[in-house]
C-alpha positions in Angstrom: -21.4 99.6 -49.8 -23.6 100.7 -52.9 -21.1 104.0 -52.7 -17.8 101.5 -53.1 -19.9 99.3 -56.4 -20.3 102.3 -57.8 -16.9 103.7 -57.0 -15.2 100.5 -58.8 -16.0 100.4 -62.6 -15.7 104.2 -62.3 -12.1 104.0 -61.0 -11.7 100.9 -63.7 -12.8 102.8 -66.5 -10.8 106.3 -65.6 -7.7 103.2 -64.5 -8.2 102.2 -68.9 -8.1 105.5 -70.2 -4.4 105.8 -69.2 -3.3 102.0 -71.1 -4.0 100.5 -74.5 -5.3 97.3 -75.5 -3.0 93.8 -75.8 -3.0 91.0 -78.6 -5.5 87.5 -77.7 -2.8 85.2 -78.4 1.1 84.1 -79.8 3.0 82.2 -81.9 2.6 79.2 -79.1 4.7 75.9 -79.4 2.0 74.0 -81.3 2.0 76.5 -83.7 6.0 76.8 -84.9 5.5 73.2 -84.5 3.3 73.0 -87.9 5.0 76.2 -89.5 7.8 74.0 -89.5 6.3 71.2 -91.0 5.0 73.8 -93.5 8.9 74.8 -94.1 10.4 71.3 -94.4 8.1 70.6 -97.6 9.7 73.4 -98.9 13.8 71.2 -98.5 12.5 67.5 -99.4 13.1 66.9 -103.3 13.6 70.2 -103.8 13.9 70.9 -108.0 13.5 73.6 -110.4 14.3 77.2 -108.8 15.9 78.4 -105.7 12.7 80.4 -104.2 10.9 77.2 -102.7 13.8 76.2 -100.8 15.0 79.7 -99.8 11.4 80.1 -97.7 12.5 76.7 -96.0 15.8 77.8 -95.4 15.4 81.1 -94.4 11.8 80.3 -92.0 13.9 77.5 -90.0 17.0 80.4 -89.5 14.7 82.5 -88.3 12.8 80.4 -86.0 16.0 79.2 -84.4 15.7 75.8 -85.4 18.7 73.3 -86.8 18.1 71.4 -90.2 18.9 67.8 -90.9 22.5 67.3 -92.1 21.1 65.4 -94.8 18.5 68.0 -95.9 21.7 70.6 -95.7 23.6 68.0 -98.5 20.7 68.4 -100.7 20.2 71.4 -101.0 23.5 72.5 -100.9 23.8 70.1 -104.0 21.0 71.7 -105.5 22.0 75.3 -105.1 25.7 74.6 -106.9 24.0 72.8 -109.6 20.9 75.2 -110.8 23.3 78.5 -109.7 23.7 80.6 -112.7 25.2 83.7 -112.7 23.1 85.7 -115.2 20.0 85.0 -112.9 17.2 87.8 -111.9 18.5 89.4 -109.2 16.0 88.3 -106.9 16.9 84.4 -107.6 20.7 85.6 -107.1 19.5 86.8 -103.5 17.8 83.7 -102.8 20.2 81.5 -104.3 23.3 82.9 -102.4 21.1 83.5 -99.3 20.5 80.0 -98.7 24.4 78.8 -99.7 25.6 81.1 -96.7 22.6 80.3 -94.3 23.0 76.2 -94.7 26.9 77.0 -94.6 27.7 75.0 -97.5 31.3 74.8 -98.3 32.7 76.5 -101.2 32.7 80.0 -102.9 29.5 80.3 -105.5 29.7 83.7 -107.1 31.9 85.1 -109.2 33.3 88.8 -109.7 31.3 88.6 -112.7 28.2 88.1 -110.5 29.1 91.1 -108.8 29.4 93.5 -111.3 26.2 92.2 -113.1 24.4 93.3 -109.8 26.0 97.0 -109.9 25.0 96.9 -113.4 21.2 96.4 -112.3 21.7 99.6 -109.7 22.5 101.9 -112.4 19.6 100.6 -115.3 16.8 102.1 -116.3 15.2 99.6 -116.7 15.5 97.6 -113.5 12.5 97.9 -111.0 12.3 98.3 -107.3 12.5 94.8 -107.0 15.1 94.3 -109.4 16.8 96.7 -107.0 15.7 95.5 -103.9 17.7 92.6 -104.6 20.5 93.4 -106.2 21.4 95.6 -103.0 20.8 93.3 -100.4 22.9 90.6 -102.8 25.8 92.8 -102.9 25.1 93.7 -98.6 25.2 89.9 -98.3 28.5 89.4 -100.1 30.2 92.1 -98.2 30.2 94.5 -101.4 29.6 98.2 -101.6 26.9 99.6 -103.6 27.8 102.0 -105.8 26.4 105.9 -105.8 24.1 105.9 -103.2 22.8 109.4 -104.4 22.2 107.8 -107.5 20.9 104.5 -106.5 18.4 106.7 -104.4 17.5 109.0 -107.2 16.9 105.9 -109.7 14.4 104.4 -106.8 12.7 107.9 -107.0 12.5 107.7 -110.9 10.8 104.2 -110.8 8.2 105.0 -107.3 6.9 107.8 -109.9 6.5 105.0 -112.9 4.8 102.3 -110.3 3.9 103.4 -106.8 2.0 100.4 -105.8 2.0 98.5 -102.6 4.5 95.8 -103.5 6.9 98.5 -105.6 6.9 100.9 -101.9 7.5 97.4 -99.7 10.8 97.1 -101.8 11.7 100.7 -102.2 11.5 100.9 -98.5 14.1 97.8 -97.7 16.3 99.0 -101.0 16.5 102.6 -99.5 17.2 101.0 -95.9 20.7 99.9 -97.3 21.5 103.8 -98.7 22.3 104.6 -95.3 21.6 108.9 -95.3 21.0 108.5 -98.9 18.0 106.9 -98.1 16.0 109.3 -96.2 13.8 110.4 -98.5 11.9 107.3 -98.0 10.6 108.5 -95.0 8.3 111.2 -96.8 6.9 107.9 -97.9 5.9 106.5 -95.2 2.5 108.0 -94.1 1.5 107.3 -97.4 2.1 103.8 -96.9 0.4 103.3 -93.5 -2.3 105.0 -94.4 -3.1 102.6 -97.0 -4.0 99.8 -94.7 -7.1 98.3 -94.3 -8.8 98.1 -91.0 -11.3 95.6 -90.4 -14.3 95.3 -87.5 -11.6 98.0 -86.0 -9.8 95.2 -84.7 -7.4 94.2 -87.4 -4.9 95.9 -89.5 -3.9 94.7 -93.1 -2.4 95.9 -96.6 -4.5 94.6 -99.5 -2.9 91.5 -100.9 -2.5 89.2 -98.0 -0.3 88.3 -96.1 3.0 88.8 -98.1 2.3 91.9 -99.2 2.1 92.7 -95.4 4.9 91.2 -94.0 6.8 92.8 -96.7 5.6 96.6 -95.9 5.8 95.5 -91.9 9.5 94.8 -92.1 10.3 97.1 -94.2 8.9 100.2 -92.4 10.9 98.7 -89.1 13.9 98.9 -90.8 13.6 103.1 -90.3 12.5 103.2 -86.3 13.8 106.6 -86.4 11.0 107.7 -88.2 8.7 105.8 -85.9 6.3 104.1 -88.7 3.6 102.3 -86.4 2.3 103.5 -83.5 1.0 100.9 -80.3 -2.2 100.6 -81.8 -1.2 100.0 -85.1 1.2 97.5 -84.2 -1.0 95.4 -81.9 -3.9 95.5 -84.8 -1.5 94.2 -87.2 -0.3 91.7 -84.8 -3.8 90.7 -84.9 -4.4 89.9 -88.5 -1.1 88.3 -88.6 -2.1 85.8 -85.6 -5.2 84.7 -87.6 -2.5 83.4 -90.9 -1.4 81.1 -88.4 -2.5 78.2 -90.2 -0.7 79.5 -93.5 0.2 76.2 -95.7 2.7 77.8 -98.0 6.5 77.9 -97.8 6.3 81.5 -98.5 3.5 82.3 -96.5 4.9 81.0 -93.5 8.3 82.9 -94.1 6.0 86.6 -94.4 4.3 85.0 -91.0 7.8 84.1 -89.3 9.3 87.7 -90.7 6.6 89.8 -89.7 6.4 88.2 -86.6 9.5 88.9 -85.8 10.0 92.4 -87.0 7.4 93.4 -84.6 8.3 91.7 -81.6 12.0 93.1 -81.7 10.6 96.7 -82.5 10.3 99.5 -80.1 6.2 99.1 -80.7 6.3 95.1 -80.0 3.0 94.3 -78.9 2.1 92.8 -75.7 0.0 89.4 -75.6 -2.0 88.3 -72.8 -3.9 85.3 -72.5 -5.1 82.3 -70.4 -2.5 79.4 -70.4 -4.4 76.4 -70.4 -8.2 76.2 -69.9 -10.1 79.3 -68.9 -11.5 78.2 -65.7 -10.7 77.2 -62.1 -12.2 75.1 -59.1 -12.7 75.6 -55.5 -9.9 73.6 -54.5 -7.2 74.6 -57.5 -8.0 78.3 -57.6 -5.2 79.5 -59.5 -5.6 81.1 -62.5 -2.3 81.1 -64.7 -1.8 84.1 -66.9 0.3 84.3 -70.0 2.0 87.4 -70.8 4.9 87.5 -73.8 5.5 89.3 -76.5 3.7 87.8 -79.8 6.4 85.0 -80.0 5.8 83.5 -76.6 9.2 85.5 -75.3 9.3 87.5 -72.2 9.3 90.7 -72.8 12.1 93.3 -72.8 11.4 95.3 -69.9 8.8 93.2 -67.0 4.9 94.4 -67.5 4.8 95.6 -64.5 2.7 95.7 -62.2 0.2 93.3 -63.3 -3.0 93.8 -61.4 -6.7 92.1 -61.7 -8.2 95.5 -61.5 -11.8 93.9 -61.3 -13.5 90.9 -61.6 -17.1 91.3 -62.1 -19.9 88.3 -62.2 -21.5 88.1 -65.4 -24.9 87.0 -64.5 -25.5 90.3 -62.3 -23.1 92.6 -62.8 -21.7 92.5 -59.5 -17.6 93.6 -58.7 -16.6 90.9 -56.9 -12.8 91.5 -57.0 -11.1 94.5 -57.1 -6.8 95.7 -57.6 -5.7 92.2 -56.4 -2.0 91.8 -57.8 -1.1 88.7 -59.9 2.3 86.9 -58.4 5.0 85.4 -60.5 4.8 81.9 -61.6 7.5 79.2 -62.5 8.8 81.1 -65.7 9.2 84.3 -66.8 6.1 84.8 -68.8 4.0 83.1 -66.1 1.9 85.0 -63.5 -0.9 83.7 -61.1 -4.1 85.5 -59.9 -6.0 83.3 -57.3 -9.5 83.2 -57.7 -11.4 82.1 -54.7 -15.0 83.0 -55.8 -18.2 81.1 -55.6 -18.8 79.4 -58.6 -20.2 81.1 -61.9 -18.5 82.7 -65.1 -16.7 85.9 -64.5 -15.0 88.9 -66.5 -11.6 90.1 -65.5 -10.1 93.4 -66.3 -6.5 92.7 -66.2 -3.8 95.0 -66.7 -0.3 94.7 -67.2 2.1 98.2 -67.2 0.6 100.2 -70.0 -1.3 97.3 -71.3 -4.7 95.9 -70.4 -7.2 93.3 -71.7 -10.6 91.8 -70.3 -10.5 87.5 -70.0 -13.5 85.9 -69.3 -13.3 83.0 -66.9 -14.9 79.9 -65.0 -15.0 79.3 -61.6 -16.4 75.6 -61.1 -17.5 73.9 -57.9 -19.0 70.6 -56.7 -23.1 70.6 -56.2 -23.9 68.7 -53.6 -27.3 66.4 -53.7 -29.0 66.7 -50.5 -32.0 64.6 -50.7 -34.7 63.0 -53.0 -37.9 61.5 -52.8 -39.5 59.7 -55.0 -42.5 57.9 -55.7 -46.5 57.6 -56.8 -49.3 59.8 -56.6 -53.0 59.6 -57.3 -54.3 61.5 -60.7 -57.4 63.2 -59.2 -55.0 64.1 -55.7 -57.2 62.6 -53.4 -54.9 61.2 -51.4 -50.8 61.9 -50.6 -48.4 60.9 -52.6 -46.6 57.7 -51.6 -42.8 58.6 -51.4 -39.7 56.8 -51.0 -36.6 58.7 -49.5 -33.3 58.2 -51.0 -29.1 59.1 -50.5 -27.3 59.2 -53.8 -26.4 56.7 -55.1 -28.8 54.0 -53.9 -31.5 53.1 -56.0 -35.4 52.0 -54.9 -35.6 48.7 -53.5 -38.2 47.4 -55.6 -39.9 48.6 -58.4 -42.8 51.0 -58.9 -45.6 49.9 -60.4 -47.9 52.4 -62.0 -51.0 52.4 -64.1 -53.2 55.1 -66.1 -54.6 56.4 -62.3 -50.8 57.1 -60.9 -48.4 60.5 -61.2 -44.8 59.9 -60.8 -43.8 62.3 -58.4 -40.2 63.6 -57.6 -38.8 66.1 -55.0 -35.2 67.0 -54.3 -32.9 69.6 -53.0 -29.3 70.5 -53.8 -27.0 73.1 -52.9 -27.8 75.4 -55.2 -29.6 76.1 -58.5 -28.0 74.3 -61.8 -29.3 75.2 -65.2 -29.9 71.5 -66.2 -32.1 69.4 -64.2 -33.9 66.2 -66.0 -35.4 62.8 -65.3 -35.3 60.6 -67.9 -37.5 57.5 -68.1 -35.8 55.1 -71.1 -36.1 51.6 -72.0 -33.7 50.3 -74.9 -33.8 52.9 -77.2 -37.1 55.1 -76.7 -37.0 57.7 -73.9 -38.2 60.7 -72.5 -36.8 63.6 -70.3 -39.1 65.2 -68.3 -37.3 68.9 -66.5 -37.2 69.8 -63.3 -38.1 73.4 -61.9 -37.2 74.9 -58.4 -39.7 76.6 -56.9 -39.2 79.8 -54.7 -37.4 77.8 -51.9 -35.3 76.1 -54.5 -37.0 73.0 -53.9 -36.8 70.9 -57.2 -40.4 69.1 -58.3 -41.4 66.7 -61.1 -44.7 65.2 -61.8 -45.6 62.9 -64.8 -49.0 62.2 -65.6 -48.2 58.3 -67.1 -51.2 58.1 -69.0 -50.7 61.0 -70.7 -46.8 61.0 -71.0 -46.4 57.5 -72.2 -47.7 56.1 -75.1 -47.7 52.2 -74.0 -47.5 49.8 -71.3 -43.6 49.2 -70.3 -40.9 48.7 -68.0 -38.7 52.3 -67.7 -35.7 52.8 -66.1 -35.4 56.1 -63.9 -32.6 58.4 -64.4 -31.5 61.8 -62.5 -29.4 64.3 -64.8 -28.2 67.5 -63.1 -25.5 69.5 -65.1 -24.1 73.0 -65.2 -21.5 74.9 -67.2 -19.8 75.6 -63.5 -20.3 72.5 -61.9 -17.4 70.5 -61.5 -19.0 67.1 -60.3 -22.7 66.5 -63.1 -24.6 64.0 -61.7 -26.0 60.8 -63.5 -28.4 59.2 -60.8 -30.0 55.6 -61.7 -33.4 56.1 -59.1 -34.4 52.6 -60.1 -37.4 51.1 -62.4 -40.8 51.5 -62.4 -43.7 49.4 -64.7 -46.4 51.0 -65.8 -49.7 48.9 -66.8 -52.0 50.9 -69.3 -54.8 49.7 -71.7 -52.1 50.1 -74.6 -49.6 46.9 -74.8 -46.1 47.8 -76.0 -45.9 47.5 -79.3 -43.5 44.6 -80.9 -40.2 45.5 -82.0 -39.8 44.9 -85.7 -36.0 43.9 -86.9 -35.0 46.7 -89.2 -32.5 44.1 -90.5 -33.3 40.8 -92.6 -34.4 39.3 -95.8 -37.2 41.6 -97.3 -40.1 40.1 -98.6 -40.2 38.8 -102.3 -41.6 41.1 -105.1 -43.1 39.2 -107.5 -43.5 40.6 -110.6 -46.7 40.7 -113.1 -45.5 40.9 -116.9 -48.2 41.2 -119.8 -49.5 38.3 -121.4 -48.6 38.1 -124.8 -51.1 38.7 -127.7 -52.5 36.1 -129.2 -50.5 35.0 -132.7 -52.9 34.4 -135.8 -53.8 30.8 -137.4 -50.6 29.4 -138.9 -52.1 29.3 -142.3 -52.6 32.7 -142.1 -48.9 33.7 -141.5 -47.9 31.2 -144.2 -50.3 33.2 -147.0 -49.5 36.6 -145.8 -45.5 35.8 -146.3 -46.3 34.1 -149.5 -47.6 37.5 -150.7 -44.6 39.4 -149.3 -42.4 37.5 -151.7 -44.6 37.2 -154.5 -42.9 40.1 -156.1 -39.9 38.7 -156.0 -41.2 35.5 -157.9 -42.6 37.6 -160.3 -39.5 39.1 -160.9 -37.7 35.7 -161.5 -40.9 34.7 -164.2 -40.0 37.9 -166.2 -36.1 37.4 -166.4 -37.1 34.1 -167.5 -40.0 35.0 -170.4 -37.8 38.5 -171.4 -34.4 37.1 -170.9 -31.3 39.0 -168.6 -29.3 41.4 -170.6 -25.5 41.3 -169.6 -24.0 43.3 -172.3 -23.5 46.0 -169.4 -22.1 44.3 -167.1 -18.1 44.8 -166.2 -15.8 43.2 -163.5 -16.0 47.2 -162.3 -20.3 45.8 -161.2 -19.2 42.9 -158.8 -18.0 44.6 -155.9 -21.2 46.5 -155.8 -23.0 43.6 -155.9 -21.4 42.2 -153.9 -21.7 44.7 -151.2 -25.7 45.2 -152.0 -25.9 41.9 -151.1 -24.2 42.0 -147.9 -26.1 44.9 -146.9 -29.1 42.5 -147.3 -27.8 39.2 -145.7 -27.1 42.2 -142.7 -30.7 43.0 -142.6 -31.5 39.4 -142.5 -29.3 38.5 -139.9 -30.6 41.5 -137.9 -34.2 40.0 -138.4 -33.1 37.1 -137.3 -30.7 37.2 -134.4 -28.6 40.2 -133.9 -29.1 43.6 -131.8 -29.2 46.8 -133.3 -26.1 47.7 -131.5 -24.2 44.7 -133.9 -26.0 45.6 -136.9 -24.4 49.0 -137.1 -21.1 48.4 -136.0 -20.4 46.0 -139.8 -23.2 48.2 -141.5 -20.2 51.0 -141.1 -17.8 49.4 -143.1 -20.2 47.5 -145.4 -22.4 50.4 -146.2 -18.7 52.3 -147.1 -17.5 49.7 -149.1 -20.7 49.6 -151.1 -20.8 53.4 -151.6 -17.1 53.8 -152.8 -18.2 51.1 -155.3 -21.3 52.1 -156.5 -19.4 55.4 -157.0 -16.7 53.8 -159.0 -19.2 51.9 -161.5 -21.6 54.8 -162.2 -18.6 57.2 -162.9 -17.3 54.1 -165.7 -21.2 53.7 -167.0 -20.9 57.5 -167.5 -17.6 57.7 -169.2 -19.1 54.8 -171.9 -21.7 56.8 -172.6 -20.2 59.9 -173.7 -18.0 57.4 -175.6 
């Protein structure tokens, strides 16, 4: 027996030296589901250019899916209307790539669009995009591109002016439509691969995102002569591009939908495996149901088989428990079932499928039976037994128990086999508190509460059994029954954290005491004594006017307004008021003041 344990991971292990790793996952139905949603955006009120609609287009062609008739009008609207002929290439391609792909009626381009493409193959001073383009324009309207050779040698030229990763992605699907003028490409390619990023050894990507990978993905694929990507390449890239699955760009989701697709029809597609549906089993539906597709949800090209469970080993010990047990076929293709009749408890498989293999970690879950409880009161010093009460779940205690500060609340019970969560909970309203329950050797479960100790307050407590497990099918919420326990300190009242809240009565200072009013009375006398004064003088000396001009009144006039202000904002206004008309007063006074001082000055020198 020990001889066969340690036979099996050995024969595992040698078994996964001969297969390579699968992908965790697919483009499922929920997912095209919301890349679709993503893609109609891209059709409803479409304006400006034709690159936001193209993505829409061009995602739901190659997802398989049928457009409204009325989003076709629109955009078929659209296209004629914006079309120009003396468009970038690339807008060209888009432009007459969504006119063919919503079939819309009627001829767009003209010869002159045509021969303004061929013009682009032969400049100078197009770029690998520019070229891209224009060739797969000219593929799309059944035209021949001119000089191959030289189109070829012009890529050449511009790879050596900008060899970055974008300016390679579109060399590579320019110099797929050369035919054998194309091949030098393929001297390119190791360059290109060897530029991606791996990360955590697990995924595969080219710096710049997504597009910038989709774009080098499909257009290595289009040489599978040259055999770009090997098996583990392909599945690592697989695995990036399953995590931009939640992409929320029209042009994103294209690069997904493209990439996607490129891989899954190549000779390298990756195999996915997974779980369908929840990642666990019970005793009396053991069937586990595995999914394995390519990374579209498609069965694959040629049947993964056989698929075998090579081992299933229990995680909590390490024990093989399973070993080369074949899956069968399920209802569709992509369907296969591996029975798992195991005692409960999480458990790794090692699965394999043809060349491919992958490691799923799964539940079993079964039913834990309660087989008796007793419950009851026990003396604090343990000078005498406890004084237990049997119960069968789901009955509850006759009558309560009533405790003081000399009792224990004692609890035994046994079940079928050892959970990880075992409580009592003692609650009443809103307070609580869980008390946990340890087996001892036998397995026997025990609780004892020491009331005085545990409780805070006298009160009546409802008793509650919890037993729960991660692989227990059937957790258990037990009501035992009540028990009031009488100690010295009453249960406190319940305050209402809701209602009026008391009054705040404020304390303000009491105001200084004001001075006599005789006293006031003198002391503003003496404030405007000068200004008496000043009315005695004019009157013994006399006023001279001889100076005074019509030019003087509006200064006066505004000096004087400037003091009524400062009266008024004695008197009742705000500072706020004050300076919102000493603005234009003040203004008006200065321009004035200005005005008469510049005339006085001009008599003078007179």
């Amino acid at each position: 027996m020990h001889f066969k344990l340690l036979l099996l991971p050995a024969l595992v292990f040698i078994f996964s030296t001969a297969t390579h790793a699968s992908v965790g996952g697919y483009i499922c139905p929920n997912d095209r589901k919301k890349l679709l949603t993503v893609l109609v955006k891209a059709l409803i009120n479409v304006q400006g250019d034709f690159s936001t609609p193209y993505y829409g287009i061009k995602g739901f062609k190659a997802l398989n899916e049928q457009l409204a008739p009325v989003l076709v009008k629109d955009n078929c609207a659209h296209i004629k209307k914006s079309y120009k002929a003396d468009c970038s290439p690339e807008e060209n391609f888009q432009g007459l790539s969504a006119w063919y792909l919503l079939g819309c009626s009627g001829k767009l381009h003209t010869d002159a669009t045509i021969n303004n493409l061929r013009t682009v193959l032969e400049s100078d001073k197009s770029t690998t995009t520019d070229i891209r383009y224009a060739a797969e324009t000219l593929k799309l309207l059944g035209a021949a591109i001119p000089n191959g050779a030289k189109v070829a040698q012009l890529i050449q030229t511009k790879l050596k002016e900008d060899d970055s990763l974008q300016s390679l992605g579109h060399a590579l699907h320019a110099a797929a439509l050369l035919g054998t003028a194309g091949n030098f490409i393929q001297d390119r390619i190791e360059e290109v691969v060897v530029q991606a990023d791996e990360v955590d050894g697990k995924l595969l990507q080219w710096e710049g995102g997504l597009t910038t990978t989709s774009l080098l993905i499909t257009g290595l694929l289009r040489f599978p002569g040259a055999k770009p990507l090997n098996a583990q390449q392909a599945e690592k890239l697989a695995t990036y591009l399953l995590t931009r699955r939640t992409v929320q760009t029209p042009k994103g989701a294209l690069a997904l939908v493209e990439a996607t697709t490129s891989l899954a029809s190549s000779d390298v597609s990756p195999v996915s495996i997974t779980i369908a549906g929840p990642a666990q089993v019970t005793l009396d539906k053991p069937e586990l149901k595995i999914h394995i597709s390519d990374i579209l949800g498609r069965p694959l090209k040629a049947p993964p088989t056989p698929v075998v469970a090579q081992s299933a080993t229990r995680i909590t010990d390490d024990v093989v428990v399973l070993s080369k047990q074949p899956l069968s076929p399920g209802t569709t293709p992509v369907e296969f079932i591996l029975p798992l009749r195991l005692e409960p408890g999480q458990y790794r498989i090692a699965l394999t499928a043809g060349a491919h293999s992958t490691t799923l970690t799964v539940r079993v879950l079964g039913p834990v039976t309660l087989e008796w409880l007793q419950i009851g009161l026990g003396d604090a010093d343990g000078s005498a037994a406890p004084r237990l009460t049997k119960l069968q779940h789901p009955s509850k205690l006759p009558s309560p128990l009533r405790a003081d500060s000399s009792h224990h609340l004692v609890a035994k019970f046994s079940i079928s086999r050892v959970v990880h969560q075992s409580f009592l909970r003692l609650y009443s309203g809103k307070k609580e508190i869980v008390f946990v329950a340890e087996p001892d050797s036998s397995k026997l479960y025990k609780i004892g509460v020491n009331l005085a100790s545990e409780l805070a307050h006298s009160g009546t407590f409802e008793m509650e059994l919890i037993l729960g497990d991660s692989v227990m099918s059937n957790p258990i919420r037990w009501v035992l029954g009540t028990i009031e326990v009488n100690l010295s300190t009453p249960e406190p009242e319940i305050k209402s954290l809701r209602g009026p809240k008391p009054e705040i009565k404020h304390l303000f200072r009491q105001p200084e005491k004001r001075p006599p009013e005789i006293v006031s009375m003198l002391f503003t006398g003496l404030t405007a004594s000068p200004l008496l004064l000043l009315v005695i003088l004019w009157w013994k000396i006399g006023v001279n006017f001889g100076g005074f001009t019509t030019l003087s009144v509006p200064f006066h006039v505004g000096f004087g307004g400037i003091l009524y202000l400062f009266f008024l904002f004695w008197w009742k206004l705000d500072m706020f008021t004050t300076c919102a008309w000493l603005i234009p007063i003040g203004g008006f006074t200065f321009l004035a003041g200005h005005k008469l001082l510049s005339h006085i000055a001009k008599h003078k020198k007179a």
